[in-house]
PASEPA-253497 format. One record per residue (C-alpha): residue number from 1; residue in three letters; x, z, y. Coordinates in steps of 0.001 Angstrom, whole numbers, plus 500000, padded with zeros to 6 digits. Example, Ala and Ser with C-alpha at 12.3 -4.5 7.8 and 13.67 -1.06 7.14 Angstrom:
2
+-----+--------+--------+--------+--------+
| num | residu |      X |      Z |      Y |
+-----+--------+--------+--------+--------+
|   1 |    ALA | 512300 | 507800 | 495500 |
|   2 |    SER | 513670 | 507140 | 498940 |
+-----+--------+--------+--------+--------+
***
This chain:
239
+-----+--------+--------+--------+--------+
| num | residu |      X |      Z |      Y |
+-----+--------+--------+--------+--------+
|   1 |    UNK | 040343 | 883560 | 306444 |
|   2 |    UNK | 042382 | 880947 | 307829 |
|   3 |    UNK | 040815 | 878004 | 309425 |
|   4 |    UNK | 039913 | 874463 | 307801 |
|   5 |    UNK | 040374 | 871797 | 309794 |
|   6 |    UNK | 038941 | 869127 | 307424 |
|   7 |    UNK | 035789 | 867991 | 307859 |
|   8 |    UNK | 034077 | 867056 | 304487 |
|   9 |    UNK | 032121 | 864482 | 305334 |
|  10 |    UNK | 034454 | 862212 | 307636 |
|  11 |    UNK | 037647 | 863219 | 305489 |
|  12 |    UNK | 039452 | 863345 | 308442 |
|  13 |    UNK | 041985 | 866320 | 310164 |
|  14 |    UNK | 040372 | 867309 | 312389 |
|  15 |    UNK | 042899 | 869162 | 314559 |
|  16 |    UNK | 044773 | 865450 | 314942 |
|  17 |    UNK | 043586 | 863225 | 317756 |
|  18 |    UNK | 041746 | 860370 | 316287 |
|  19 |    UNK | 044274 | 858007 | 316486 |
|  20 |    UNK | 047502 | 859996 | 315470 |
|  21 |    UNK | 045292 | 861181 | 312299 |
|  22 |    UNK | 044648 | 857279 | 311548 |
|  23 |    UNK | 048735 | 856695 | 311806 |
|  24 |    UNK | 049750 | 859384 | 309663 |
|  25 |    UNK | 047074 | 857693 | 306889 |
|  26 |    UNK | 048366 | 854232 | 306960 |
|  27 |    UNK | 052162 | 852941 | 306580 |
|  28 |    UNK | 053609 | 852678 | 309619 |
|  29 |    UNK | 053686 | 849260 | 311391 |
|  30 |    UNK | 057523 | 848090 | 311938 |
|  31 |    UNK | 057963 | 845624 | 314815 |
|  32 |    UNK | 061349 | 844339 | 313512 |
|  33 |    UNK | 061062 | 841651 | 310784 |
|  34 |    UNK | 061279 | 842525 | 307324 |
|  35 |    UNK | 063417 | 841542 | 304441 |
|  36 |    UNK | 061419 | 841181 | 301207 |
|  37 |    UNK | 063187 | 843225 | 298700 |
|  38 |    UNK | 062118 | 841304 | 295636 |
|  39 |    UNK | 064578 | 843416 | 293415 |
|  40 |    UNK | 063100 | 846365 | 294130 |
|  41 |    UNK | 059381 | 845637 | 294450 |
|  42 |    UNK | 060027 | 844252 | 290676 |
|  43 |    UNK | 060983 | 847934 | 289750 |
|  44 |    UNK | 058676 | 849179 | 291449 |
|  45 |    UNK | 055317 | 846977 | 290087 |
|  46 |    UNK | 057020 | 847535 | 286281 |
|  47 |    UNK | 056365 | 851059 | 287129 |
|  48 |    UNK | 053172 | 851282 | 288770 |
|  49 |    UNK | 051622 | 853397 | 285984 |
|  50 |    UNK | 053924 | 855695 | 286023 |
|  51 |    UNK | 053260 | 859471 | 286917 |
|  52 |    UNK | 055836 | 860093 | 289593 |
|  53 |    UNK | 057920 | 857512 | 291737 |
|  54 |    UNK | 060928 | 859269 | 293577 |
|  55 |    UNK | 062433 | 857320 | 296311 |
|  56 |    UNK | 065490 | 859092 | 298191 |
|  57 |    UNK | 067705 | 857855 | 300748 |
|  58 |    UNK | 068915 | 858615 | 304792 |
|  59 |    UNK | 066840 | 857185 | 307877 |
|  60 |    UNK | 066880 | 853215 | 308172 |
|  61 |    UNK | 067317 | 852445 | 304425 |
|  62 |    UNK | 064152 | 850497 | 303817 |
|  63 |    UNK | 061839 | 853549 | 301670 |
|  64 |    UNK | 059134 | 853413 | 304148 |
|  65 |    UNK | 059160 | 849045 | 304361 |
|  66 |    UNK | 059203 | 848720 | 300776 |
|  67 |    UNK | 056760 | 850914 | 299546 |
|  68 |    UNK | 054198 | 849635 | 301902 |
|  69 |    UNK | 055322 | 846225 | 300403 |
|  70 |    UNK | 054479 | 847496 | 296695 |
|  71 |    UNK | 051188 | 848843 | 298331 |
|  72 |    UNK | 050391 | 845293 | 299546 |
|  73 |    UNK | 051432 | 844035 | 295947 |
|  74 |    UNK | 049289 | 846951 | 294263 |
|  75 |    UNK | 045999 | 846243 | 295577 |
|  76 |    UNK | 045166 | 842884 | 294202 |
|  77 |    UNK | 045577 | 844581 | 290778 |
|  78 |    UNK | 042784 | 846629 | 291489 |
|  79 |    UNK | 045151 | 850387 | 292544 |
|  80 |    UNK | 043232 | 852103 | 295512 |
|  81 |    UNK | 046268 | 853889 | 297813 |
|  82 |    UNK | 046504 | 856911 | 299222 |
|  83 |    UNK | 048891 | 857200 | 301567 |
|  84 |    UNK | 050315 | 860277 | 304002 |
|  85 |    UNK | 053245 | 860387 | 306318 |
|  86 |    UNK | 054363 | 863898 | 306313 |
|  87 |    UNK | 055168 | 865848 | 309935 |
|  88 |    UNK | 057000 | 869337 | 310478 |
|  89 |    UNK | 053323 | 870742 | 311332 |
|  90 |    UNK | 052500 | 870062 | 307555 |
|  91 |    UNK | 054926 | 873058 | 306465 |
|  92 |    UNK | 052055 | 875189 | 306468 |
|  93 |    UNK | 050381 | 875137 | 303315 |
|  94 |    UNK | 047053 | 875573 | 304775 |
|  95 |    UNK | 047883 | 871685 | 306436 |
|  96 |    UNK | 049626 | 870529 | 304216 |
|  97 |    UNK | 046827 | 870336 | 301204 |
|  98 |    UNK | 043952 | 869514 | 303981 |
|  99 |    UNK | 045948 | 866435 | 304983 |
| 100 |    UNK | 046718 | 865670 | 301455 |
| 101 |    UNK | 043069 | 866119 | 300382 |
| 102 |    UNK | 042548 | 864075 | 303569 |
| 103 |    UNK | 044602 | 861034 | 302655 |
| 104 |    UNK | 042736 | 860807 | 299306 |
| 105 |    UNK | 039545 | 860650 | 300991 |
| 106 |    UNK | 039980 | 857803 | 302580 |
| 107 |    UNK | 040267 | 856372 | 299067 |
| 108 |    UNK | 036878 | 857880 | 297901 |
| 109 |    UNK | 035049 | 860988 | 299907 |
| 110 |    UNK | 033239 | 862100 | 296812 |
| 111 |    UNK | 036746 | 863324 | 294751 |
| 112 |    UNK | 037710 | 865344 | 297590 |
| 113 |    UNK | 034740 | 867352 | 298185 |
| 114 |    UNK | 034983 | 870252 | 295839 |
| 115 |    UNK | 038910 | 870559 | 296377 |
| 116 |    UNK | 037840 | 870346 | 300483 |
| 117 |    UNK | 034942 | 873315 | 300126 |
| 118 |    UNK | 037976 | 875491 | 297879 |
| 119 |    UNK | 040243 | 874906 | 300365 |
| 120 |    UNK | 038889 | 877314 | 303037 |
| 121 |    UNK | 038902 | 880247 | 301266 |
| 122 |    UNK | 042174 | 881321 | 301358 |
| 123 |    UNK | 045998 | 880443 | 300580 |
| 124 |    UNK | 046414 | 882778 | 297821 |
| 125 |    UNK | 048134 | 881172 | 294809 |
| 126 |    UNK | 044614 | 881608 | 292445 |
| 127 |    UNK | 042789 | 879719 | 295392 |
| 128 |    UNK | 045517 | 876970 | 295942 |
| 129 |    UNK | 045793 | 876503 | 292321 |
| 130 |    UNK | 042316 | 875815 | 292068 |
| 131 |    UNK | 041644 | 873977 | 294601 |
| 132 |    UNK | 044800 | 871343 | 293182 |
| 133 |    UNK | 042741 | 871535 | 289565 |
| 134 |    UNK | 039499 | 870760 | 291816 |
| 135 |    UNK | 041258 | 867495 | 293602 |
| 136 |    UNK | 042577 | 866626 | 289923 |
| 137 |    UNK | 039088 | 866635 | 288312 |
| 138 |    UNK | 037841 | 864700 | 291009 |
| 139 |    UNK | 040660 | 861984 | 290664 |
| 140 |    UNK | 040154 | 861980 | 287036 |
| 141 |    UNK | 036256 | 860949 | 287852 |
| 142 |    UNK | 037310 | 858199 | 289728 |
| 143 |    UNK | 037684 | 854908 | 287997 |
| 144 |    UNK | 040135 | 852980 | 289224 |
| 145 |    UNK | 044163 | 854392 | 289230 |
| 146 |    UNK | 044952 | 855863 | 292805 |
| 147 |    UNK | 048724 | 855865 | 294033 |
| 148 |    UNK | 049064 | 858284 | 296437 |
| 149 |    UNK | 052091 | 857942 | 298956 |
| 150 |    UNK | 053660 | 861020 | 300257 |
| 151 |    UNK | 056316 | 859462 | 302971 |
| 152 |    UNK | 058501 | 861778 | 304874 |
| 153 |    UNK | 058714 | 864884 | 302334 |
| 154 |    UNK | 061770 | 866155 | 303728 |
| 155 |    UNK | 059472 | 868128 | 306843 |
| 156 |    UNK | 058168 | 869805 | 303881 |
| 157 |    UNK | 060593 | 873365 | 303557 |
| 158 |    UNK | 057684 | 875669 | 302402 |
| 159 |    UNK | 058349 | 876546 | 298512 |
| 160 |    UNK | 054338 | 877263 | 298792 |
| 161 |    UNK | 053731 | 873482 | 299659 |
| 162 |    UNK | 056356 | 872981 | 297212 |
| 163 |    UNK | 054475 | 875178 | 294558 |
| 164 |    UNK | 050991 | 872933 | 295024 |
| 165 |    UNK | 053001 | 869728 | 294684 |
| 166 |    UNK | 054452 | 870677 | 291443 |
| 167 |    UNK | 050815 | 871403 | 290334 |
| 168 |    UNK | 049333 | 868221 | 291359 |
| 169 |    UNK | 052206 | 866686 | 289446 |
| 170 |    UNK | 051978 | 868708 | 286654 |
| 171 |    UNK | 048180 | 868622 | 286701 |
| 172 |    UNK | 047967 | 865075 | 287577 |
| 173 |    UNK | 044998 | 862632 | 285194 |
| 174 |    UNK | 046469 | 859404 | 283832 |
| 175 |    UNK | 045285 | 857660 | 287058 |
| 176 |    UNK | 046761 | 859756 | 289020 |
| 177 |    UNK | 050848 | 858194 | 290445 |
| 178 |    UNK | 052445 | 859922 | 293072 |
| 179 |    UNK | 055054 | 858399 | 295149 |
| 180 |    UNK | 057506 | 861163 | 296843 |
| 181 |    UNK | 059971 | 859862 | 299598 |
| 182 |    UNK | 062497 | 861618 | 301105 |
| 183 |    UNK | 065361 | 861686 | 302950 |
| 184 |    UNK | 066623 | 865026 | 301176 |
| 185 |    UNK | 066701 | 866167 | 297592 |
| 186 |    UNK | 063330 | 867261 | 296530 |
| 187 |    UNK | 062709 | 870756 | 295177 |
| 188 |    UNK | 060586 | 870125 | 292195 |
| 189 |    UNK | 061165 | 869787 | 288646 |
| 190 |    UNK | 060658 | 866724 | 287260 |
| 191 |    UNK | 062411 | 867396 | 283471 |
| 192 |    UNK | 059126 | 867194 | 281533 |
| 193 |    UNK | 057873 | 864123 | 283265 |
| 194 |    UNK | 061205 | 862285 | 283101 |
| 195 |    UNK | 061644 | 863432 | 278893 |
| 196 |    UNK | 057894 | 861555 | 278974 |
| 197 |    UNK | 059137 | 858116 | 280793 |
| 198 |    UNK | 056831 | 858995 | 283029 |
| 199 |    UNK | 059313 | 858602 | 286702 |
| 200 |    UNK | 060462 | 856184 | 288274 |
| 201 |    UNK | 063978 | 856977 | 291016 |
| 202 |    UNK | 065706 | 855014 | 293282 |
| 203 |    UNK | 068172 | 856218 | 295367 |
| 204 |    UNK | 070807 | 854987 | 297658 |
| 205 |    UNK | 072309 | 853006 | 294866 |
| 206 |    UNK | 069424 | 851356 | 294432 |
| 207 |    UNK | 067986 | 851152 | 298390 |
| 208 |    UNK | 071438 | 849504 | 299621 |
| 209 |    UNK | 070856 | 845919 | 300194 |
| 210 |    UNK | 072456 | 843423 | 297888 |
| 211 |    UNK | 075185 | 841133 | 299882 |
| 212 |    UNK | 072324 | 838336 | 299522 |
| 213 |    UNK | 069893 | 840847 | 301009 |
| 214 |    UNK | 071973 | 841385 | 303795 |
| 215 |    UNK | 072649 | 837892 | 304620 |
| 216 |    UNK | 068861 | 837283 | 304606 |
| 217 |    UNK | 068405 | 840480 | 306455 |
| 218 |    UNK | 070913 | 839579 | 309526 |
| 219 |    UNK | 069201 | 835826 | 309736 |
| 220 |    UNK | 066483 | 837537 | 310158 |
| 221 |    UNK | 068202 | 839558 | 313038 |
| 222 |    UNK | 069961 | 837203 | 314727 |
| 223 |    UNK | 068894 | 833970 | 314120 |
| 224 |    UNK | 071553 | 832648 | 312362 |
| 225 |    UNK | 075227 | 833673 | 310768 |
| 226 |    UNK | 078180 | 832437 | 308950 |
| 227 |    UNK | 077956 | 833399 | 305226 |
| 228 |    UNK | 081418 | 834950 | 305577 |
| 229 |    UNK | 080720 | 836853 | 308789 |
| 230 |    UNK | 077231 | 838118 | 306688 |
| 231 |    UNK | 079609 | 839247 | 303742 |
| 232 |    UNK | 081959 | 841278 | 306495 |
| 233 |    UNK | 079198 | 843102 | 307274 |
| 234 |    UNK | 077875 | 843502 | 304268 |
| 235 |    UNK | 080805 | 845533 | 303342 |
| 236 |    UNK | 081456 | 847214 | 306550 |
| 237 |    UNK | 078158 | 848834 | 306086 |
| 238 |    UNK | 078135 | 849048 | 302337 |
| 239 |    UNK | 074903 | 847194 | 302097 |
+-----+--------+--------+--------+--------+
***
């Protein structure tokens, strides 16, 4: 039987250290100054009630910032937010639903506890499956709509994790919205849900900065800069 490492009661991984378990549950601090990306957060708030939110873009194009943005906007309107950044560990299936389970319990212990006690007995599909329509009951028993954040999903290769996520998408209650980021394309199918309305994407088309972002962007940067010298690198870098 393989080993859980979540303890029920704390909600926490327990194989992490303390503080590397707390990171991976937050959004990541960033110590360079941020450019509010009004455009997007707009999009983003319009479709907070959504089912799925797919955000897809290369390393340094602002998926990370502005989603801890929206979930900064969010919480005033009463959301609670879950929120997990993915590692290569978390290819096993076995991690890979305790820290998920884990990130929801820091919204509410009590959703996560029949989906936690499931979860050790086993990683064959019967005992995943149920322990993702476990989790989904106890979501649906919550009151408030939970966003949960998955950042980082391209570590995730396994078609096993892959398999669970597509059931906790499929499966998901109406107050249930999961956010998937990645730097990659994203092995799931997402037909039904988009036929419904029910997904939000924004790729690179929609990540690259606008030439006023950019200008705002490199004052931020660099104190100051010519309006033309902002536009040159605007389109240098293609936004």
């Amino acid at each position: 039987m393989p080993q859980k490492i979540l303890s029920v009661d704390a909600g926490q991984p327990q194989q992490d250290a303390p503080g590397k378990a707390e990171s991976r549950l937050n959004p990541p601090r960033s110590a360079t100054r941020i450019v509010a990306r009004e455009r997007l957060l707009t999009q983003l708030l319009e479709a907070r009630r959504k089912r799925c939110i797919v955000m897809q873009g290369p390393a340094g194009c602002g998926k990370t910032s502005t989603l801890a943005a929206w979930r900064e906007a969010l919480l005033p309107l009463g959301f609670e937010i879950a929120w997990l950044t993915l590692a290569p560990d978390d290819n096993d299936l076995t991690l890979c639903l305790d820290h998920v389970i884990a990130s929801l319990a820091q919204v509410a212990p009590a959703i996560c506890q029949e989906a936690a006690l499931l979860g050790g007995r086993g990683t064959d599909d019967e005992v995943v499956e149920r322990t993702v329509i476990a989790l989904v009951r106890g979501i649906a028993s919550h009151g408030a709509d939970i966003v949960l954040v998955l950042d980082d999903l391209h570590h995730i290769s396994n078609a096993r994790c892959h398999e669970a996520l597509q059931w906790l998408l499929d499966y998901a209650p109406a107050n249930l919205h999961i956010a998937l980021v990645s730097r990659a394309a994203m092995p799931l199918s997402l037909g039904r849900l988009r036929d419904q309305g029910l997904v939000l994407e924004l790729d690179m088309r929609d990540l690259r900065f606008t030439a006023a972002e950019s200008e705002a962007f490199l004052k931020a940067q660099l104190g100051s800069i010519s309006a033309r010298d902002a536009r040159q690198m605007h389109e240098m870098t293609d936004g």
